[in-house]
C-alpha positions, 0 to 999 in steps of 0.5 A: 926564392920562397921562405918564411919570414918572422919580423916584429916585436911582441911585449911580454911581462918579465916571467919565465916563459917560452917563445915558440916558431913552428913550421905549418899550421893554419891552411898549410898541408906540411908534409913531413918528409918533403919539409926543408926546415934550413933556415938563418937567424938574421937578429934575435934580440929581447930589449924594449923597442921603445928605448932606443937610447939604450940601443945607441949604447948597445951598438957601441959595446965590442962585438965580443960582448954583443955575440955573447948577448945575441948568440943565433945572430947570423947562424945558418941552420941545415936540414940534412935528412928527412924528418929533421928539425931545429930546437933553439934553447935558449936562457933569457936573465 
């Protein structure tokens, strides 16, 4: 099966901001009506990749807290109908 994957970490001062992932660009010729855009969210997390201290802690917290944290984790989202797309908003604090 063919997708897109998005895998790393970026740094980034404590500003608001956003953080955009789009379909397309560079070489690719995307046309719009023939564009599937489903796709899961596997992890989305904003911690700092070097403190993995604070990631053994993290683990430990129950999953009711950590789902609040991490609210796309392990969502499948859908493309149903033509020139349909997703927007995923969410609020960092």
């Amino acid at each position: 099966r063919s997708s897109c994957n998005v895998r790393g970490f970026i740094r980034i001062p404590r500003v608001p901001g956003r953080l955009e992932f789009m379909a397309g660009g560079g070489d690719q010729d995307m046309q719009p009506t023939m564009t599937n855009v489903t796709h899961v969210v596997r992890h989305l997390s904003f911690k700092d990749p070097e403190k993995q201290a604070t990631w053994r802690t993290w683990s430990q917290l129950p999953r009711e807290i950590i789902a609040l944290d991490s609210p796309l984790d392990g969502r499948y989202f859908f493309t149903e109908a033509p020139h349909q797309t997703w927007e995923h908003h969410l609020r960092i604090v």
